[in-house]
C-alpha positions, 0 to 999 in steps of 0.5 A: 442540458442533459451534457450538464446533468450527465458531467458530474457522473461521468467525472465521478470516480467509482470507489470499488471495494478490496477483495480480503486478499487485497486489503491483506496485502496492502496492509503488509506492502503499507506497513512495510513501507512505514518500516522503512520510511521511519528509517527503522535500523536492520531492515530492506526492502525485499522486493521478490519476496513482496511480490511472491507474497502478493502472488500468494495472495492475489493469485498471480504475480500481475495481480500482485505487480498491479496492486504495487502500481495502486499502491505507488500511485496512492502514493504519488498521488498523496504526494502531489507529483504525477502518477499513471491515472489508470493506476490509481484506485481510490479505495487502495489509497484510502486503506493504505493510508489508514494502514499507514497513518496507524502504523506510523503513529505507533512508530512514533509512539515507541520506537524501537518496540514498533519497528522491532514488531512491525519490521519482523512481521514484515519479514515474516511476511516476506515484505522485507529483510533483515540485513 
């Protein structure tokens, strides 16, 4: 009897929350990806300059690299396709979605003033680069 009650605690996930610097650089890594996954024209991926930034932030380059896997986990795990479970965090999925969906929405809303805002931020940021 005590097994059963202990079960759902034990499945539970904890969802801890972001550190500002944390939530900061998921909203620039989302908002970057948002760029390119609405195709917006003149703009890369710059993967150095999103882990310097994230190193910049998080204090290192692992917890930058560590922030990344969340984030691709969030986003496997969004997408149903397998994903490393020991990754995964659900509050970076959560803000990263939300990040998202807002993000998206306003590309959606005005094309081309969106990608020009949020893909020259992104470059600002260092999280892409124009080509």
């Amino acid at each position: 009897m005590a097994t059963i009650v202990l079960l759902p605690i034990i499945v539970t996930v904890q969802m801890q929350t972001l550190t500002d610097a944390e939530s900061t650089f998921l909203d620039q890594l989302a908002t970057a990806a948002a760029v390119l996954e609405q195709r917006c024209t003149g703009y890369e991926a710059n993967g150095v300059g999103g882990v310097q930034r994230g190193a910049k932030l998080l204090g290192s380059a692992d917890a930058a690299m560590a922030m990344i896997e969340a984030y691709d986990a969030a986003i496997k795990a969004h997408d149903g396709k397998d994903y490393d479970r020991s990754k995964f965090r659900p509050e970076v999925s959560e803000a990263a979605g939300k990040t998202t969906n807002r993000v998206l929405a306003a590309l959606r809303r005005s094309p081309k003033a969106a990608c020009a805002d949020y893909g020259d931020i992104s470059v600002e940021h260092g999280m892409l680069r124009r080509y």
